[in-house]
PyMOL Python script that loads the backbone (N, CA, C, O; Angstrom):
from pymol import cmd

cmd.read_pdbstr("""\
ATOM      1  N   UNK A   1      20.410   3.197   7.425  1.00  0.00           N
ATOM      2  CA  UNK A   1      21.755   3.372   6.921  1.00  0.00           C
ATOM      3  C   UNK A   1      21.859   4.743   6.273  1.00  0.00           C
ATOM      4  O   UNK A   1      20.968   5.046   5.479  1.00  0.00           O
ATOM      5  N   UNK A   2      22.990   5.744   6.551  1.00  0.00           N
ATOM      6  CA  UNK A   2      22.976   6.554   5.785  1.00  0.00           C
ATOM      7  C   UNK A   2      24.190   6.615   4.659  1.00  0.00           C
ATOM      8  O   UNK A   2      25.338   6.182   4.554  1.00  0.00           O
ATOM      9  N   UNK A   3      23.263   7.407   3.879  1.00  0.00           N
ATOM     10  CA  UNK A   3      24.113   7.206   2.405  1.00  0.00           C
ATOM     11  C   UNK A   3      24.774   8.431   1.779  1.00  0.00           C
ATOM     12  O   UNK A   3      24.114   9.447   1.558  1.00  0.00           O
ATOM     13  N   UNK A   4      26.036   8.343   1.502  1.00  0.00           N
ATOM     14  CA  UNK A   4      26.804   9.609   1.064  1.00  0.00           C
ATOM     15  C   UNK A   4      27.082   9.126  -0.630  1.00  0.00           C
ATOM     16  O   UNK A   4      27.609   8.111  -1.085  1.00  0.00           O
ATOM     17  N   UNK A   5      26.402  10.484  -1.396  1.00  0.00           N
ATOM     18  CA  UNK A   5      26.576  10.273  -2.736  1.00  0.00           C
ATOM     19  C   UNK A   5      25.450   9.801  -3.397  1.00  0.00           C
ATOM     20  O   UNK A   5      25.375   9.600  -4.609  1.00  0.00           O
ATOM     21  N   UNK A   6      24.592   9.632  -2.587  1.00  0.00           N
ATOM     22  CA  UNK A   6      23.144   8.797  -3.723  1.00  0.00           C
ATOM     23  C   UNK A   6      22.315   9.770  -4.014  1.00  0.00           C
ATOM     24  O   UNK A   6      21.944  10.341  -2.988  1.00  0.00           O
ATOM     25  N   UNK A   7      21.826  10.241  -5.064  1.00  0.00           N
ATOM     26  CA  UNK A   7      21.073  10.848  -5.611  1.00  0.00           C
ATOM     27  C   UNK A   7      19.598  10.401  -6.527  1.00  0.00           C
ATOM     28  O   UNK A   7      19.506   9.469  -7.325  1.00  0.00           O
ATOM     29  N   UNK A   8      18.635  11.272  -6.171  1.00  0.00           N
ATOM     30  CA  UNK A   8      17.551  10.619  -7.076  1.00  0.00           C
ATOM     31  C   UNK A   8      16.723  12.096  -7.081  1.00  0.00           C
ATOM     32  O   UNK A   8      16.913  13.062  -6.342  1.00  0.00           O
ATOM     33  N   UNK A   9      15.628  11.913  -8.296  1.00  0.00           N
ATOM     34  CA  UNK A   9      14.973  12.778  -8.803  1.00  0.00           C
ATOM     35  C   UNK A   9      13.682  13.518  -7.852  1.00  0.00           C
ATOM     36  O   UNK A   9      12.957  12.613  -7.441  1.00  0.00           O
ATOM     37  N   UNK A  10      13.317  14.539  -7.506  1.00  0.00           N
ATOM     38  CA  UNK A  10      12.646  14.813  -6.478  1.00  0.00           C
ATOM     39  C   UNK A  10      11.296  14.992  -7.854  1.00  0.00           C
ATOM     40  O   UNK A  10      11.441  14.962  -9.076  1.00  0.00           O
ATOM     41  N   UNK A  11       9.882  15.199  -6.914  1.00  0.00           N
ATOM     42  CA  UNK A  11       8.686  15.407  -7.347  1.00  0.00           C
ATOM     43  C   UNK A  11       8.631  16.563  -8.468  1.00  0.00           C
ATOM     44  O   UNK A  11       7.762  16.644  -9.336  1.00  0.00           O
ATOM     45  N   UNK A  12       9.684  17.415  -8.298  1.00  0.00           N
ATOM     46  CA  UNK A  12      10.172  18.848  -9.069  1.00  0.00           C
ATOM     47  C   UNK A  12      10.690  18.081 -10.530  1.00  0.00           C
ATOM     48  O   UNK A  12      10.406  18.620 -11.599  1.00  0.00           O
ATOM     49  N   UNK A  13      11.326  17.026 -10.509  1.00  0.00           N
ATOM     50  CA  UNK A  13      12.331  16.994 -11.466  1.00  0.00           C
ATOM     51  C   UNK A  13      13.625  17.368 -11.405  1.00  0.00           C
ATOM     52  O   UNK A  13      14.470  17.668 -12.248  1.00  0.00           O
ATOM     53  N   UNK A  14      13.596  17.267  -9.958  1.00  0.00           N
ATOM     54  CA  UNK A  14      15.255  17.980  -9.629  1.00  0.00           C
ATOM     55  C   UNK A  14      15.913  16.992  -9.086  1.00  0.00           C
ATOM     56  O   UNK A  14      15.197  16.240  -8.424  1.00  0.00           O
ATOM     57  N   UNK A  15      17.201  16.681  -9.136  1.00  0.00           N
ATOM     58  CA  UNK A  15      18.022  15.963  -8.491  1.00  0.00           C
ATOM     59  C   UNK A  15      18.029  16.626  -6.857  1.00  0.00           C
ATOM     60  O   UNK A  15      18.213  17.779  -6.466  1.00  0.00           O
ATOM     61  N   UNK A  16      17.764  15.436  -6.168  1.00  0.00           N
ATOM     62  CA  UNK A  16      17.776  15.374  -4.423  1.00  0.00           C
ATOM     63  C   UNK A  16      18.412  14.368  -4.153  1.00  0.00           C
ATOM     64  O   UNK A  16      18.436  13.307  -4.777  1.00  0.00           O
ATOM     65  N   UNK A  17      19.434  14.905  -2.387  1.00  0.00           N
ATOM     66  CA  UNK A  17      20.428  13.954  -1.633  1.00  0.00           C
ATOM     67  C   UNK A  17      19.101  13.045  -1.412  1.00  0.00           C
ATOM     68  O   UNK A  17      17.955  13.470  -1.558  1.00  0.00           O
ATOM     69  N   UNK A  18      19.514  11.482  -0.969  1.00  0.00           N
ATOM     70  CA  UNK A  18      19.032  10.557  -0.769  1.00  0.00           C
ATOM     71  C   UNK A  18      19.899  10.762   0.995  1.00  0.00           C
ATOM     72  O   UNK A  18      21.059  11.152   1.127  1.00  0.00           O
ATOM     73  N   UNK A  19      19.078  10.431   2.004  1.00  0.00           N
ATOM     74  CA  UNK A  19      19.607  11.137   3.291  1.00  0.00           C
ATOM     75  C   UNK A  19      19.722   9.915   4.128  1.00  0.00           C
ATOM     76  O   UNK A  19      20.531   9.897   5.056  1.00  0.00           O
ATOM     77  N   UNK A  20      18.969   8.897   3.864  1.00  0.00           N
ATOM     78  CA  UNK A  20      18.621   7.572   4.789  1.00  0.00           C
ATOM     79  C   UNK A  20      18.247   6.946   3.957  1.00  0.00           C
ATOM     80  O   UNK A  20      17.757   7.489   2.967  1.00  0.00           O
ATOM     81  N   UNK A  21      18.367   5.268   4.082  1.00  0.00           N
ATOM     82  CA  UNK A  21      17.697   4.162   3.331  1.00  0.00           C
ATOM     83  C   UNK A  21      18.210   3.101   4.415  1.00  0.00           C
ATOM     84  O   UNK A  21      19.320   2.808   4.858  1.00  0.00           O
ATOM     85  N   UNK A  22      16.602   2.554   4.695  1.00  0.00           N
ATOM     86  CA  UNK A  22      16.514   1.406   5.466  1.00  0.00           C
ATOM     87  C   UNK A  22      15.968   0.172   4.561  1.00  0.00           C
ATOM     88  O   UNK A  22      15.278   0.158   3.541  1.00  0.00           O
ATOM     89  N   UNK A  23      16.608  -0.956   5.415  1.00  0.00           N
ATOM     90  CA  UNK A  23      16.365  -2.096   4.570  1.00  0.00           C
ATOM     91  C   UNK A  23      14.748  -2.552   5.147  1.00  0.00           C
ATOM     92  O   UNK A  23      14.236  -2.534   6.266  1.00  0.00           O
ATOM     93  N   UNK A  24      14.259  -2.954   3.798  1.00  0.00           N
ATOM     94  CA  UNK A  24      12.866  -3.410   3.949  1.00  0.00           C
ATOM     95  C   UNK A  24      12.784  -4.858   3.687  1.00  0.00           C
ATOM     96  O   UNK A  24      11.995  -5.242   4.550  1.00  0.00           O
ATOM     97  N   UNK A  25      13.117  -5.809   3.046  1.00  0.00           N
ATOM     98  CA  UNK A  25      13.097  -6.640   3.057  1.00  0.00           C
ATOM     99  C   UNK A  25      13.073  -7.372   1.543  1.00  0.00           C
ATOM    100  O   UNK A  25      13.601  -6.507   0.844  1.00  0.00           O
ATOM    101  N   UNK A  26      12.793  -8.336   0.791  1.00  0.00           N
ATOM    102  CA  UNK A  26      12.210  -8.285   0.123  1.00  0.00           C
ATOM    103  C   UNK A  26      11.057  -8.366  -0.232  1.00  0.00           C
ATOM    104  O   UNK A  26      10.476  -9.358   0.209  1.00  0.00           O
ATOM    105  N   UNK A  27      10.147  -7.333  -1.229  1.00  0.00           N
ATOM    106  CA  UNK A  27       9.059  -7.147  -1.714  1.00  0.00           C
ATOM    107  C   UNK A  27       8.770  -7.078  -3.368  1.00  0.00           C
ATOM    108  O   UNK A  27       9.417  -6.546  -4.270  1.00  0.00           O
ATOM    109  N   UNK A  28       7.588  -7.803  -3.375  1.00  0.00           N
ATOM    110  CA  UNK A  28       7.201  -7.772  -5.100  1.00  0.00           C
ATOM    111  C   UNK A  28       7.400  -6.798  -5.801  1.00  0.00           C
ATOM    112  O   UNK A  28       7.247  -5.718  -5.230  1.00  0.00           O
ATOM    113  N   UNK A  29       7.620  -6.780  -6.595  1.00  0.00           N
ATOM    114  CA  UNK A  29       7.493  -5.233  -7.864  1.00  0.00           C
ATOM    115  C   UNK A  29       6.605  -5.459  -8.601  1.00  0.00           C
ATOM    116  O   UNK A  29       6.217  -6.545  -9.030  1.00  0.00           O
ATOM    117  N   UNK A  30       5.986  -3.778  -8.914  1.00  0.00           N
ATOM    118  CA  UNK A  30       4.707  -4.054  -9.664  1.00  0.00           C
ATOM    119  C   UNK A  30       4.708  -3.280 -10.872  1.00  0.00           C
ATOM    120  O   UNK A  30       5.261  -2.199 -10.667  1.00  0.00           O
ATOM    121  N   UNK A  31       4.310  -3.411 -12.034  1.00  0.00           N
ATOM    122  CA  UNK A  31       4.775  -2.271 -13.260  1.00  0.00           C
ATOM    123  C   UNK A  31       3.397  -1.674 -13.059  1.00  0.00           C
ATOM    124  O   UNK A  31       2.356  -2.289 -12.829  1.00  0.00           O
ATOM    125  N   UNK A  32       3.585  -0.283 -13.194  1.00  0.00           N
ATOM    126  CA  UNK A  32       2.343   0.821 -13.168  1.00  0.00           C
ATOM    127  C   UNK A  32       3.173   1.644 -14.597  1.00  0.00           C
ATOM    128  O   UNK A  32       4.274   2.178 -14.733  1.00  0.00           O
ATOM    129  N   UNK A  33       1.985   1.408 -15.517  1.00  0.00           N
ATOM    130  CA  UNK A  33       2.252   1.638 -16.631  1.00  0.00           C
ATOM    131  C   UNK A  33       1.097   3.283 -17.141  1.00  0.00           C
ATOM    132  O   UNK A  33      -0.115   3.077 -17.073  1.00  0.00           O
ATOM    133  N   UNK A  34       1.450   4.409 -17.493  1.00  0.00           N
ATOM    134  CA  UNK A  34       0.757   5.117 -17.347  1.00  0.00           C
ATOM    135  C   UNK A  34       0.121   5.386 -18.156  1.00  0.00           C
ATOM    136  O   UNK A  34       0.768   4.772 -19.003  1.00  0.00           O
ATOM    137  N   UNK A  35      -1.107   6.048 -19.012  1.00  0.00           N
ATOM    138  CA  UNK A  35      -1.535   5.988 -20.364  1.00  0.00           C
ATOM    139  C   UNK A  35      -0.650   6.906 -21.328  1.00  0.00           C
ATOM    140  O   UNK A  35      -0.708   6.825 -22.555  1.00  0.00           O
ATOM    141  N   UNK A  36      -0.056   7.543 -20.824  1.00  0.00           N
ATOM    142  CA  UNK A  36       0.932   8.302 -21.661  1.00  0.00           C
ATOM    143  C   UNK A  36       1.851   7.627 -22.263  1.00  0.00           C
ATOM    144  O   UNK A  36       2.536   8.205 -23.106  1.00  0.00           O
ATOM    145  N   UNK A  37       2.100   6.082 -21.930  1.00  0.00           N
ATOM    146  CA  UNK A  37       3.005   4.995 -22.024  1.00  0.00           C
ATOM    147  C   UNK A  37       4.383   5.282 -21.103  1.00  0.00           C
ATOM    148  O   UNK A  37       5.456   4.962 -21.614  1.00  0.00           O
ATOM    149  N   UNK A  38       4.384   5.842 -19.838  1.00  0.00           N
ATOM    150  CA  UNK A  38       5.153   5.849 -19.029  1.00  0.00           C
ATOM    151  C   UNK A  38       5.553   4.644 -18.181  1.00  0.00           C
ATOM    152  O   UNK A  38       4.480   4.301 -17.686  1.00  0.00           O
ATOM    153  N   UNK A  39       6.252   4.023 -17.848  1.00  0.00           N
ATOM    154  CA  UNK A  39       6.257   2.973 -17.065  1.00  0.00           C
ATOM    155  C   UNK A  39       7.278   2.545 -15.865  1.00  0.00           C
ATOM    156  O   UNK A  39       8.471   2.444 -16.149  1.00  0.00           O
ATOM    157  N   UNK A  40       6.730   2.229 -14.203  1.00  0.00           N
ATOM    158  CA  UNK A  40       7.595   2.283 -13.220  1.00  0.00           C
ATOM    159  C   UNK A  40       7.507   0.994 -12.765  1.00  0.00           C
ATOM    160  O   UNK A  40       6.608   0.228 -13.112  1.00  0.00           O
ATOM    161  N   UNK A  41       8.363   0.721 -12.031  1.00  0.00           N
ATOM    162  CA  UNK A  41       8.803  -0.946 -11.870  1.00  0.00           C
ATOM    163  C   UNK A  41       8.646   0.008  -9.981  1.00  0.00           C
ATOM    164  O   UNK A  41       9.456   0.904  -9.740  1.00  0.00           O
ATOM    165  N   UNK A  42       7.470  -0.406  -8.811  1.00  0.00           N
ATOM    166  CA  UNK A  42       7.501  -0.100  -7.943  1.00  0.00           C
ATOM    167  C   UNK A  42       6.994  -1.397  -6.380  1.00  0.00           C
ATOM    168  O   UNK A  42       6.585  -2.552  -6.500  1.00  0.00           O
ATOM    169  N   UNK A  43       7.116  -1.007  -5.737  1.00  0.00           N
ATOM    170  CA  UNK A  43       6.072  -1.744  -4.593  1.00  0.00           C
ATOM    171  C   UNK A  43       4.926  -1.096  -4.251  1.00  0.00           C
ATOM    172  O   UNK A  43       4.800   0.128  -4.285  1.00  0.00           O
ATOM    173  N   UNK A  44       3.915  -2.028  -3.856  1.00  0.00           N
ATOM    174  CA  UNK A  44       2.594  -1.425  -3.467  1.00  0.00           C
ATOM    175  C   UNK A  44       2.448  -0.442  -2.349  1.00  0.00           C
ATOM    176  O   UNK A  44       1.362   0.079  -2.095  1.00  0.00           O
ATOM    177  N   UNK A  45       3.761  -0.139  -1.551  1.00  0.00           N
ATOM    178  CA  UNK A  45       3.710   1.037  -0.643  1.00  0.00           C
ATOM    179  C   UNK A  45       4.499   2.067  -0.802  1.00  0.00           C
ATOM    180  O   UNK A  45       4.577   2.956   0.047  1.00  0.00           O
ATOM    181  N   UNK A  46       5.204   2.064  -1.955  1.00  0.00           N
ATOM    182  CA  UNK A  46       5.645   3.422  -2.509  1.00  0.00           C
ATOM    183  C   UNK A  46       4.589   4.408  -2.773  1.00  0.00           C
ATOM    184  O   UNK A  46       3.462   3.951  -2.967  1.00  0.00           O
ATOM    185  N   UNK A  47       4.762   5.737  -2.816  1.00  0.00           N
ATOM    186  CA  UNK A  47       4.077   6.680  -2.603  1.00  0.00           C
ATOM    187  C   UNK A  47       4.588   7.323  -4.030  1.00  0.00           C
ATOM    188  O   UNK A  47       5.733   7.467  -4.458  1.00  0.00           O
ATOM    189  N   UNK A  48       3.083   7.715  -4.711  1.00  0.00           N
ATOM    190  CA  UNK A  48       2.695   8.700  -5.564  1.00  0.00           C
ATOM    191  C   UNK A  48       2.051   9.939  -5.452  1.00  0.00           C
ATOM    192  O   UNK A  48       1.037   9.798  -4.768  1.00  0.00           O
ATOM    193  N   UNK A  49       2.224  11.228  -5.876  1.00  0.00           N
ATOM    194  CA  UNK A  49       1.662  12.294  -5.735  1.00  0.00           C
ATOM    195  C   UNK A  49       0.242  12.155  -6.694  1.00  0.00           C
ATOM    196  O   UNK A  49       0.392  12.394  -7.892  1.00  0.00           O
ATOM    197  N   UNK A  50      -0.845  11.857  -6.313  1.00  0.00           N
ATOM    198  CA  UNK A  50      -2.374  11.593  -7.098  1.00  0.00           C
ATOM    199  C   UNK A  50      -2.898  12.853  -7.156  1.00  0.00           C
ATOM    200  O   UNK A  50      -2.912  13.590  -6.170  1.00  0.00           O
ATOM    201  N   UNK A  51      -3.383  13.203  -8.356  1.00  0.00           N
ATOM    202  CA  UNK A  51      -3.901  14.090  -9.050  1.00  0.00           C
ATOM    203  C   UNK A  51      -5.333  13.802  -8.674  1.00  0.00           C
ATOM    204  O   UNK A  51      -5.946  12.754  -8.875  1.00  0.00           O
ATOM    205  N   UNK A  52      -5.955  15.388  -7.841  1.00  0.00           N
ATOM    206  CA  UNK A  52      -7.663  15.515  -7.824  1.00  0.00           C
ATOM    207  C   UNK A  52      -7.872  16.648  -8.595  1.00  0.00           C
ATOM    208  O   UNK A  52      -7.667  17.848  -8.416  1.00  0.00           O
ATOM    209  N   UNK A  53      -8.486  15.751  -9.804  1.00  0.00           N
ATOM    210  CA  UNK A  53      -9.586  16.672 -10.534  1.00  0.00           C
ATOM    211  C   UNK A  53     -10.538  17.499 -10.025  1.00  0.00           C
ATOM    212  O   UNK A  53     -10.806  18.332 -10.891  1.00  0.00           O
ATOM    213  N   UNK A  54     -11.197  17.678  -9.010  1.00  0.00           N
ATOM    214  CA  UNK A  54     -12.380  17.913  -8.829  1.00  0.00           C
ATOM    215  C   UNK A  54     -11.541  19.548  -7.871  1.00  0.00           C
ATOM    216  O   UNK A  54     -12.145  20.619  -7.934  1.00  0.00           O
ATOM    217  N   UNK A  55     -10.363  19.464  -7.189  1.00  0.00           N
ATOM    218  CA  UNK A  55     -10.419  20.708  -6.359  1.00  0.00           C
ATOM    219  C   UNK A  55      -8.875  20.723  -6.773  1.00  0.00           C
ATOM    220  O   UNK A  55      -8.245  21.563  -6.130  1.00  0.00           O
ATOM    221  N   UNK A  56      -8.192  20.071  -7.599  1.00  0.00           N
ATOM    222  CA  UNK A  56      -6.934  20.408  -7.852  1.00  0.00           C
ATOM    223  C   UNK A  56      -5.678  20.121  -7.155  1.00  0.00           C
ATOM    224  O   UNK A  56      -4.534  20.190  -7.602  1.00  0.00           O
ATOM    225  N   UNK A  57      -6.237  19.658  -5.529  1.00  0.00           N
ATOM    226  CA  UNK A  57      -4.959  19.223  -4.540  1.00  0.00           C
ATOM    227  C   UNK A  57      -4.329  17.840  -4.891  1.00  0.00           C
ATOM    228  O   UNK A  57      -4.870  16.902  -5.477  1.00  0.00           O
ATOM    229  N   UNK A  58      -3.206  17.918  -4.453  1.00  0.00           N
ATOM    230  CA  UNK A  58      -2.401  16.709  -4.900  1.00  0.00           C
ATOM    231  C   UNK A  58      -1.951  16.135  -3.269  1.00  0.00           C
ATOM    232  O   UNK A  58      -1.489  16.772  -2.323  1.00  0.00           O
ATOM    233  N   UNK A  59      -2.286  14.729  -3.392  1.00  0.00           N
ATOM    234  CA  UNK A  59      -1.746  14.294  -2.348  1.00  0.00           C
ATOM    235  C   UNK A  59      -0.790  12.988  -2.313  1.00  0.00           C
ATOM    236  O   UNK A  59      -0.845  12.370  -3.377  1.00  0.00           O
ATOM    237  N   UNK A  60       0.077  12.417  -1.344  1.00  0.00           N
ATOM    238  CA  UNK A  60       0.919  11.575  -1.199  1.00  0.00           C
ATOM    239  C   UNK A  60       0.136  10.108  -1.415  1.00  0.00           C
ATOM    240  O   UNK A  60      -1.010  10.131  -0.967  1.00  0.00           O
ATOM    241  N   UNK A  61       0.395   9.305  -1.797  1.00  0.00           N
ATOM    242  CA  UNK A  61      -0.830   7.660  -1.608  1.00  0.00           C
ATOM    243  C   UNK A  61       0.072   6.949  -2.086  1.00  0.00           C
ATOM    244  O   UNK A  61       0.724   7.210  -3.097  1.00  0.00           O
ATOM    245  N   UNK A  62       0.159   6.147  -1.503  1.00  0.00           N
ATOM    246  CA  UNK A  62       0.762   4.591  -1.761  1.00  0.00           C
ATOM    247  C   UNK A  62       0.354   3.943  -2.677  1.00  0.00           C
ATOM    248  O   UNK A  62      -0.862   3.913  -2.492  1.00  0.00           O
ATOM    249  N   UNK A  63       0.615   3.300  -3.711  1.00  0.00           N
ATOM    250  CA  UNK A  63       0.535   2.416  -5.076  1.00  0.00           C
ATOM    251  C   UNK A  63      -1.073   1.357  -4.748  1.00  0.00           C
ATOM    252  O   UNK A  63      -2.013   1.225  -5.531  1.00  0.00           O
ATOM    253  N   UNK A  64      -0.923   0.724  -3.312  1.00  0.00           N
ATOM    254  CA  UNK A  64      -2.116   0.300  -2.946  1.00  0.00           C
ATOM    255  C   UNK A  64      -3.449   0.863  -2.992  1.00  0.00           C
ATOM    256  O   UNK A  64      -4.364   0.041  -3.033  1.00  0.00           O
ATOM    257  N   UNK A  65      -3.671   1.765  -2.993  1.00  0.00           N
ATOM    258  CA  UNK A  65      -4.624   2.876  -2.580  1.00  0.00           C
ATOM    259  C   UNK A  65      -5.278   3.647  -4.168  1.00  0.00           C
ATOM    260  O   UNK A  65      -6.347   4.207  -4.412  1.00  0.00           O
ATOM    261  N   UNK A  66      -4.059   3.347  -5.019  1.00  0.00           N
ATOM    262  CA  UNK A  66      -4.292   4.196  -6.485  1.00  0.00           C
ATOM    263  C   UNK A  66      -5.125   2.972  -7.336  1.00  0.00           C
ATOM    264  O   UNK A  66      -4.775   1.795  -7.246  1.00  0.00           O
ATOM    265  N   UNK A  67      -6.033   3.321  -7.999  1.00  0.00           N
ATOM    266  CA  UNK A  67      -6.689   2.714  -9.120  1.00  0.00           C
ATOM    267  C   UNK A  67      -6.794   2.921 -10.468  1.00  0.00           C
ATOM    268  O   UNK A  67      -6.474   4.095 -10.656  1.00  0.00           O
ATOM    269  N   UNK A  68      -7.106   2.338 -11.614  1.00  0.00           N
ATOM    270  CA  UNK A  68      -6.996   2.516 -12.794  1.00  0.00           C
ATOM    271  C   UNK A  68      -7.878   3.885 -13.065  1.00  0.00           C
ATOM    272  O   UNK A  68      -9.071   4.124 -12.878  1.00  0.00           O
ATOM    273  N   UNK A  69      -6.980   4.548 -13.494  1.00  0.00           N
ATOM    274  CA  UNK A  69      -7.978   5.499 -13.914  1.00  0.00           C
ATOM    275  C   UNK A  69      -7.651   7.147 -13.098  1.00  0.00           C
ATOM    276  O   UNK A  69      -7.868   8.306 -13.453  1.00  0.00           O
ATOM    277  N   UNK A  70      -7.085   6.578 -11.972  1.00  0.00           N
ATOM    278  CA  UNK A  70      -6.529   7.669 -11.210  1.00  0.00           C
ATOM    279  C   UNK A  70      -4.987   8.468 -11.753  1.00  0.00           C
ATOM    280  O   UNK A  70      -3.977   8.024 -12.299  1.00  0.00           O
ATOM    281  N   UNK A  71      -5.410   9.874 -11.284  1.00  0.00           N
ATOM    282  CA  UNK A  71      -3.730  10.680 -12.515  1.00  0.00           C
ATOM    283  C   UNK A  71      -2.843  10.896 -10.999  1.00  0.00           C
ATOM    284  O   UNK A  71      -3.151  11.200  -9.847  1.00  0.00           O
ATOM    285  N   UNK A  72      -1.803  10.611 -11.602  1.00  0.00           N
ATOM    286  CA  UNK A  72      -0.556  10.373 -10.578  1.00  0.00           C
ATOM    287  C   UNK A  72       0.526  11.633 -11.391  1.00  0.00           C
ATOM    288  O   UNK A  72       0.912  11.402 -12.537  1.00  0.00           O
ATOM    289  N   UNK A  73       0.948  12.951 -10.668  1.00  0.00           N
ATOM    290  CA  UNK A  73       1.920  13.324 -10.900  1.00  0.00           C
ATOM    291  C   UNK A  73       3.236  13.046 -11.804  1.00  0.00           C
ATOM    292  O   UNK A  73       3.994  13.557 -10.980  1.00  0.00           O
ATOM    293  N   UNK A  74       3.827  12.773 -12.505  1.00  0.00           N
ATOM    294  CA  UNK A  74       5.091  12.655 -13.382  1.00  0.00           C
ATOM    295  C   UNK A  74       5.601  14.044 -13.469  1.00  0.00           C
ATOM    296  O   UNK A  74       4.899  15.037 -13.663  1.00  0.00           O
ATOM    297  N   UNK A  75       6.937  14.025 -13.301  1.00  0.00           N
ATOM    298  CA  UNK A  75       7.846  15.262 -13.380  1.00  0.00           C
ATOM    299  C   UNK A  75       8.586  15.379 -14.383  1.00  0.00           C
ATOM    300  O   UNK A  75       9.331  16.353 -14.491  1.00  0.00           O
TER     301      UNK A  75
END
""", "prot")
cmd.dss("prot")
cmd.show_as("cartoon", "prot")
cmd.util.cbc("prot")
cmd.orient("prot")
């Protein structure tokens, strides 16, 4: 479906068009609570930008894939 007028926050912190949204169905929500006391109400295949310590690259990963202890991007 495409959507005229929806807006949401990009990885920047910037407001971005929302361009498409397909229906998924329903799925659980999971709170990922961050130690900073940040907290997101998500599904296990939403995608986070994960923080590597070791060489500095940041990559895309799905909520499934992230573990305690792992640093996830916030903008």
């Amino acid at each position: 479906t495409t959507v005229d007028g929806l807006t949401t926050v990009n990885h920047l912190g910037r407001d971005a068009m929302v361009g498409f949204v397909s229906d998924q169905g329903i799925k659980q929500l999971y709170r990922v609570t961050t130690k900073s006391g940040v907290s997101i109400k998500t599904t296990l295949d939403h995608k986070f930008i994960l923080l590597n310590d070791e060489d500095g690259l940041e990559a895309w990963t799905e909520l499934s894939e992230i573990n305690v202890g792992d640093r996830i991007k916030l903008s």
